[in-house]
N, C-alpha and C positions, 0 to 999 in steps of 0.2 A: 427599214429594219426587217420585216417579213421578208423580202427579197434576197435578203442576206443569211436569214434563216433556212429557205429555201435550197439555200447554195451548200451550208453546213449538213444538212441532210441530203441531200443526194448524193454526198462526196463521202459520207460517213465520220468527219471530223468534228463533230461538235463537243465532243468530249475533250477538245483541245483547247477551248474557248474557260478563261479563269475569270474575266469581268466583264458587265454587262451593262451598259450607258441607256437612260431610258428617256428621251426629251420627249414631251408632252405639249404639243398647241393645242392651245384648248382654245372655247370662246365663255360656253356655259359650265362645264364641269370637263375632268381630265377626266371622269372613272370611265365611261361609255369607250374612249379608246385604248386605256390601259388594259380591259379585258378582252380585247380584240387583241392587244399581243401576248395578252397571256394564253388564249385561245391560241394564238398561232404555235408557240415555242413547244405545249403541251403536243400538238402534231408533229413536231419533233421527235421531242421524247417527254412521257410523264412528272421524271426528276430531272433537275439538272443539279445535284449535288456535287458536282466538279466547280461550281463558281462558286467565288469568295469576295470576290468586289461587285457588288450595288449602287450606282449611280443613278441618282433621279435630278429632272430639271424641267421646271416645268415654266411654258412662256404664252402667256395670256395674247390670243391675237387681238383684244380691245382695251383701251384705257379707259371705257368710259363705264366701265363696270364696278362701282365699289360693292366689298361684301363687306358685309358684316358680323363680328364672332358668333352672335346670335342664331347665324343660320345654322349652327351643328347640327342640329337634329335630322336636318333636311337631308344630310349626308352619312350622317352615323353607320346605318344599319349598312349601305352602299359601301365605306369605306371599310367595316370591317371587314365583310364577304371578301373586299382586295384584295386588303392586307394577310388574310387568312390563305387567298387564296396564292401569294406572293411567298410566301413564307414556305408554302406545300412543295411550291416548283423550286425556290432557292434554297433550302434546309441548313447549309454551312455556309450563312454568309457572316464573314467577321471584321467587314470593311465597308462601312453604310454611308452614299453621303445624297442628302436631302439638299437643293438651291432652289431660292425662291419659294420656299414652303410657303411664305408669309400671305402670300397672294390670294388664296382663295383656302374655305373653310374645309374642302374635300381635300386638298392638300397637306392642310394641316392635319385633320384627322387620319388620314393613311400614313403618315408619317409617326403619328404618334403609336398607331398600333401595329405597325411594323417593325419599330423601333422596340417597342416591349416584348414584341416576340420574338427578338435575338436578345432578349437583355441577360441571359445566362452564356454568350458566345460572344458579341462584338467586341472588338480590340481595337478598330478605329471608325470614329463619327464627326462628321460635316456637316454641321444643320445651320441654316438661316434664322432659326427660331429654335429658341428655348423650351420645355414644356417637364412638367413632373410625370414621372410614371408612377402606375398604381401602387396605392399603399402597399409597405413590403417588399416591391422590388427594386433593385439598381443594378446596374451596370456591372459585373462581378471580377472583369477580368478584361473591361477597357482600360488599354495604353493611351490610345489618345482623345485628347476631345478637343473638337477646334468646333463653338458656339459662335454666330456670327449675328447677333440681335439686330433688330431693325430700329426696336422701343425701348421708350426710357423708364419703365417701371412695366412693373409686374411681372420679374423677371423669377424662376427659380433656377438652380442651381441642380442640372441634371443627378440623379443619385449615382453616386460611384463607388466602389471600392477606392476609398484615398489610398490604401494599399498596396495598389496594383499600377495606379495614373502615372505613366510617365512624363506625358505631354499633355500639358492643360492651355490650351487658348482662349479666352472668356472676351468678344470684340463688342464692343459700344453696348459695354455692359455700367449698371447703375453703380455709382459710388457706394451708396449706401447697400450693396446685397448682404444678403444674410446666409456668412461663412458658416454658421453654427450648423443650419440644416445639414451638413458633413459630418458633424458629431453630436449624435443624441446627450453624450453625457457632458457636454462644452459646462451646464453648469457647475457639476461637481471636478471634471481635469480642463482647465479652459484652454489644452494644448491641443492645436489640431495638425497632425505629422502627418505630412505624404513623406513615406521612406525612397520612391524610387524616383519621384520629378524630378526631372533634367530640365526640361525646359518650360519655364513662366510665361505666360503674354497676358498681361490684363491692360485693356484700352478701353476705359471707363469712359461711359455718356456723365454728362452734367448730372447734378444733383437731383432728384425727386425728393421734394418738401412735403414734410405732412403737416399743415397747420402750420408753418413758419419753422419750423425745426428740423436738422437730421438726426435720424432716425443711425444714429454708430454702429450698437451695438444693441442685443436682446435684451432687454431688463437694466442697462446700463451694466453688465457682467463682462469685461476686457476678456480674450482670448489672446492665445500665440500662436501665428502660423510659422510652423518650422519643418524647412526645404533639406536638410539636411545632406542630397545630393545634386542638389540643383549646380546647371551648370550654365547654364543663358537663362535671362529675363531682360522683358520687355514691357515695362510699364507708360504708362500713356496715361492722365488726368487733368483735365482743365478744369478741377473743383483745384479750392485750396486743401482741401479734406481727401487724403487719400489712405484707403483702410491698409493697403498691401505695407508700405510704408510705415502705419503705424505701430503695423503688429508683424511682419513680419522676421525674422530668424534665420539669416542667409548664412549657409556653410564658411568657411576662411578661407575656401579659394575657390574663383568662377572661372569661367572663360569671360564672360561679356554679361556688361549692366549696360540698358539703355534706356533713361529716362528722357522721358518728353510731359512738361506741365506748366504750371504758372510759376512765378517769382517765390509766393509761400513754398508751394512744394519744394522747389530748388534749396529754399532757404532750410528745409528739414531734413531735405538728405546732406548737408553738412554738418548736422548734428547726429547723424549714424556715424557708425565705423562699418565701413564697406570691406568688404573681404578684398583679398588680395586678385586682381584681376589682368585680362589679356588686354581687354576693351572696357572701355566705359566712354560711353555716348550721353552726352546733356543737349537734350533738345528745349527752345522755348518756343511750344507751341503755340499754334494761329487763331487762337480765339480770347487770349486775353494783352493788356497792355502788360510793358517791359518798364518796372523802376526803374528807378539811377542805379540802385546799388546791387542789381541781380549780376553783376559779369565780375563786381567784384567779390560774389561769392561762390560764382562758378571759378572763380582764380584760386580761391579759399581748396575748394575741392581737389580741383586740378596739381594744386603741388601736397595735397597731403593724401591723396590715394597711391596705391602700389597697381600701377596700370603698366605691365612689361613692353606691349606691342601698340595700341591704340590709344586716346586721350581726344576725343571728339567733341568737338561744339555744331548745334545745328541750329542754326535759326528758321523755324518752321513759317514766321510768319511775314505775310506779302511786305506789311507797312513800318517792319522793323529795321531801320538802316542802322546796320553797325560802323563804325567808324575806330579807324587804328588804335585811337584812343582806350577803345573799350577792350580791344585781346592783348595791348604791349604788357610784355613778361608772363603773359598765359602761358600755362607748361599742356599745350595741346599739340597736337599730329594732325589732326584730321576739323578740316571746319567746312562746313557746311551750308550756302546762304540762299533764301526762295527770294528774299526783296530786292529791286532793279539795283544793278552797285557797278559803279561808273569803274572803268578799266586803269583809270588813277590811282582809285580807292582799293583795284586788286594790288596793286603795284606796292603802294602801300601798307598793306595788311601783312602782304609777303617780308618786306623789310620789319614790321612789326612783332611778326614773329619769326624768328629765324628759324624754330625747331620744327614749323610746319611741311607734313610729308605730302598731304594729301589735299586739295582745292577744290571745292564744287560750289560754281555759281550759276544760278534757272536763269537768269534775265541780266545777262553784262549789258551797258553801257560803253557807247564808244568816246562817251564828252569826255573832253581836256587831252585826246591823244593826239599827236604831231600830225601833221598833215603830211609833212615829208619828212624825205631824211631821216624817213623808219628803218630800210632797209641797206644797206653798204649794198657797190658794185660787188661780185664775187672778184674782178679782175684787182680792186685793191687791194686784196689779199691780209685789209684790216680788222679784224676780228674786233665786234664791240665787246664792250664793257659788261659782264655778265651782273645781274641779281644778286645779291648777297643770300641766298635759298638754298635750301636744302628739297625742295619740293619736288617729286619722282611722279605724280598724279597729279593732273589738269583738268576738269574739268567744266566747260562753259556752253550755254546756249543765248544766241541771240533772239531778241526777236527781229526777225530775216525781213517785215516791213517796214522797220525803222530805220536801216542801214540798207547801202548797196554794197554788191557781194563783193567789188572791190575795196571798198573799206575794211569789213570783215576780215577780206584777203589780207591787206596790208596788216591789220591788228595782231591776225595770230601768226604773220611772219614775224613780225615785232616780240614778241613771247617767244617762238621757239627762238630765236636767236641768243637772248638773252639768258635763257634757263637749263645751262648745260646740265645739271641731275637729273633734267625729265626725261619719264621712260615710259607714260603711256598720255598722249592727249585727247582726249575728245574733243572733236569741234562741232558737234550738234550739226546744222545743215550747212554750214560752210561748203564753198565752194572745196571737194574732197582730193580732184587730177590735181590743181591747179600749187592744194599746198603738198602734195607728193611730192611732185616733181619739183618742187623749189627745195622740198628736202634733199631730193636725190644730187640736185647742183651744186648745192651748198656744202654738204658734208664732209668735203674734203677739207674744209675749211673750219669745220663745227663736226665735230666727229662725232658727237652723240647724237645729229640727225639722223645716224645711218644704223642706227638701232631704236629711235623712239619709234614706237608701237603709235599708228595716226588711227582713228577711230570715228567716221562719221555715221549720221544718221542715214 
């Protein structure tokens, strides 16, 4: 980086420079070389009031080092001198983002007192860790917050202008947080309004119990969160307990809902009334078991939502095999599957749904496919029997040491032949010349080869 600085001053351009990336190898503390580039940049020039983006990342060269939060002290006085002395030479930064804060306790605390001393200016923040600023202040005039926690409790809820938040991401945050910290007066108006959010993302960690109980709500006092512009959300919870859910107030039309959580949860967003939407994605994520009766309530969903363009199912989890049985008469476009699911049971799903636009399988299976007589000579000029599908999007990954590449080969000749609507495939690491050019021979014969879009790794 000095080198590069170097380069900006003898040329006279540094004033052209708008962000500024800071990665940190440390072994015992980062501070000892953060002030060697703050040292360098000041030779530079004193301000550099022209940047506006802040980039820190800091990557321990030892694993064998744990700290502990305890050590603050050790770094306190060190860290502020930084951050003070960071703040001096950055003055307009309104774009901050913090990775791997978690790491080490000089980390954490430079990050929190750098962070305070833009909190009347920042508009967008990145941090690995959560942390409260001092009594009295927040964030006044941040748009975005994207919080990406490590831990399952002890989390707060940075202070913000809800006023002002457009973009709130809260990631492997605790089910039980406490929304109210947002509004002092929660117990006398228990409504909590962000007027300009557009965009939701809460991907909630597992529960923190206190004593055998959760912890909902302050005093047991219900609130309302109400989005009133929101236009994407992305919720994630593998509690059956989800707060966003319980209390939130979504406008009457989105762009996109995508929930991912257990069988409870699924079961309670069919007792909402969903706004009118473009997308809506139902995931059943990978950390709990799947009842009998979760798909026939994702069925329940699926034909009494108003979803114009998308209608999605994802099964997130390795050990859930879906079978035909569980999507026939599903009103979904788009499915989505992580568990091993044999090239039969694609075949099948396809027929099972006819309205399906879009296909994604991580782990095909080649069991029960033909061994021959996949593919017609081109010279017989007999065209098979196409799919009864609507399906324009393919896509599949093998695992490439289970099969040889001529199997694979033969498999996804067998598919495109049969699937004249498709118009983009992926074939994960398949053999990629070999099904070109089978396109390229065929197409006279299959016209929609000679526009499907082929896609390898």
């Amino acid at each position: 980086m000095i080198s590069i600085l170097d380069l900006a001053a003898s040329t006279g351009n540094a004033h052209v420079v708008r962000s500024i990336e800071i990665v940190l190898h440390y072994q015992s503390s980062m501070l000892p070389g953060l002030r060697k580039i703050v040292e360098a940049m000041r030779a530079v020039t004193a301000v550099w009031s022209w940047i506006r983006v802040l980039r820190f990342e800091f990557l321990q060269k030892t694993v064998s080092i744990n700290w502990s939060t305890d050590n603050n002290t050790d770094y306190a006085q060190d860290a502020a001198v930084a951050s003070a002395a960071l703040a001096g030479l950055f003055p307009r930064i309104d774009d901050l983002t913090f990775l791997d804060v978690d790491k080490h306790p000089a980390a954490r605390l430079l990050y929190e007192n750098l962070a305070s001393c833009y909190t009347g200016q920042l508009q967008d923040l990145y941090t690995t860790l959560s942390f409260a600023l001092p009594s009295g202040r927040s964030f006044s005039v941040m748009k975005t917050m994207v919080v990406e926690s490590k831990y399952t409790h002890g989390h707060q809820i940075p202070l913000m202008d809800i006023n002002e938040i457009e973009c709130l991401r809260l990631i492997k945050w605790p089910v039980n947080q406490t929304w109210a910290e947002l509004c002092p007066n929660h117990e006398v108006s228990p409504v909590i309004v962000f007027p300009k959010l557009r965009v939701a993302h809460f991907q909630y960690s597992h529960l923190h119990m206190e004593n055998g109980v959760v912890v909902h709500q302050p005093d047991g006092h219900p609130w309302t969160l109400s989005f009133p512009k929101l236009r994407m959300a992305l919720i994630y919870c593998p509690s059956d307990i989800c707060p966003v859910l319980d209390y939130a107030v979504f406008p009457a039309e989105m762009d996109k809902i995508e929930f991912s959580g257990t069988p409870a949860m699924i079961r309670s967003i069919a007792e909402m009334k969903l706004p009118k939407l473009q997308r809506l994605v139902i995931g059943i994520q990978d950390d709990v078991g799947v009842d009998s009766d979760v798909y026939s309530t994702i069925k329940r969903i699926m034909a009494n939502v108003q979803a114009t363009r998308v209608r999605g199912l994802s099964i997130n989890k390795d050990d859930v095999f879906i079978t035909p049985e569980h999507v026939t008469g599903m009103d979904i476009t788009s499915l989505a599957i992580s568990s091993p699911t044999s090239i039969t049971t694609m075949i099948a799903l396809l027929k099972a749904v006819p309205g399906l636009q879009h296909l994604s399988i991580d782990n095909i299976s080649l069991d029960g496919l033909p061994s021959d007589n996949l593919v017609p000579d081109p010279c017989d000029h007999l065209p098979v029997e196409p799919f009864d599908t609507r399906i324009t999007r393919l896509l599949y990954t093998f695992k490439s040491s289970q099969f040889p590449p001529d199997r694979m080969v033969a498999a996804i000749k067998y598919l495109l032949l049969r699937i004249p609507t498709l118009e983009k495939f992926y074939g994960g690491e398949a053999p990629r010349f070999e099904i070109r050019d089978f396109a390229l021979e065929y197409a006279p014969w299959y016209p929609h080869l000679a526009t499907i879009r082929l896609v390898f790794y």
